[in-house]
C-alpha positions in Angstrom: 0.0 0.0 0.0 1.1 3.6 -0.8 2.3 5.9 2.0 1.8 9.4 2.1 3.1 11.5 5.0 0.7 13.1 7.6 2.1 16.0 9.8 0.0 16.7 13.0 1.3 19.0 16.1 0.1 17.6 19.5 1.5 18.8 23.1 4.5 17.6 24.4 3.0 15.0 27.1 1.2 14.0 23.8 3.9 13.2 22.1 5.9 11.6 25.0 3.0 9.3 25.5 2.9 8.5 22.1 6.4 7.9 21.9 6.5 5.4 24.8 3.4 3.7 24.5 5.1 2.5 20.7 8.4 1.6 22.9 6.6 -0.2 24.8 4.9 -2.2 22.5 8.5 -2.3 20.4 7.0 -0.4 17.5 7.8 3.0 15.7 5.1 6.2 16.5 4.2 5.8 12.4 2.9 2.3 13.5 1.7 3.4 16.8 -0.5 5.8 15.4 -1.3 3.8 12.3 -3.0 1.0 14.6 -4.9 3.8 16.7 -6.3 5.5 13.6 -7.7 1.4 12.8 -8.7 0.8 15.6 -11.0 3.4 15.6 -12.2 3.1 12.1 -13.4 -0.6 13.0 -15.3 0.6 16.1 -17.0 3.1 13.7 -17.7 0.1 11.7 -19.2 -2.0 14.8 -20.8 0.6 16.2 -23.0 1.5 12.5 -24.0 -2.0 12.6 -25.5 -2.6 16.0 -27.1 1.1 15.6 -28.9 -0.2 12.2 -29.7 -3.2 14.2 -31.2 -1.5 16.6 -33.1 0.7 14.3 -34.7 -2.4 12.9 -35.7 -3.8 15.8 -37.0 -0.6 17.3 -39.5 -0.2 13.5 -39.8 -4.0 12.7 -43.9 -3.2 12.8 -43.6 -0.3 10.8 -42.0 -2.2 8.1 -44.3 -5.3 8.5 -47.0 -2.9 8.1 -45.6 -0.7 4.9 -44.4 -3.8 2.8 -46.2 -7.0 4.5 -45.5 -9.7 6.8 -44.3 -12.2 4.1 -41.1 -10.2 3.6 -40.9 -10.3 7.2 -37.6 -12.2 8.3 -36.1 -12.7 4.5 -32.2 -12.2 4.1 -31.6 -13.0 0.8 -28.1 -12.9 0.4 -27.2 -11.3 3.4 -24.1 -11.4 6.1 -24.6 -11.4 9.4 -22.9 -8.8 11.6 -20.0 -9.9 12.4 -19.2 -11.1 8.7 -20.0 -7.8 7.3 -17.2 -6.4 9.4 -14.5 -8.4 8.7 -15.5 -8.1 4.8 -17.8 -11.0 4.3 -15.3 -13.8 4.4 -18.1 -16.6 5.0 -20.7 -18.1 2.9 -22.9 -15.1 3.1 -26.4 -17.1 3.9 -27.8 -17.3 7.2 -28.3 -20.2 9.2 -31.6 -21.9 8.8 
């Protein structure tokens, strides 16, 4: 993957923290800060899906009632949750 170079300014405790939390873990501060910034991104990711979930729990009726109970429960081709995260690795059908 390309790189491309980021400056940011940040206190000094900032950057001291930074710097020895990467020691500690016997990384650089690139990587350091790398694996925060994807860390994040995939708790953006978790938390999007359990808010949607949530929605649709929260208006099941409302969608029962606008397009009809016989579509209710039907996941054609879709992941679950946790497969949707990690890029849809399985078989992408739901148990039965």
């Amino acid at each position: 993957m390309a790189k491309t170079q980021l400056n940011v300014r940040v206190d000094e405790s900032t950057a001291e923290t930074a710097r020895n939390r990467a020691s500690q873990r016997g990384i650089s501060v690139n990587r350091y800060i790398e694996e925060l910034v994807r860390a994040d991104q995939a708790e953006n990711g978790r938390t999007f899906v359990e808010a949607a979930a949530d929605f649709m729990k929260q208006y099941e009726a409302v969608f029962a009632e606008e397009f009809g109970r016989e579509r209710e429960g039907r996941r054609t081709n879709a992941l679950p949750a946790d497969e949707a995260l990690n890029g849809g690795s399985g078989s992408g059908r739901t148990p039965a």
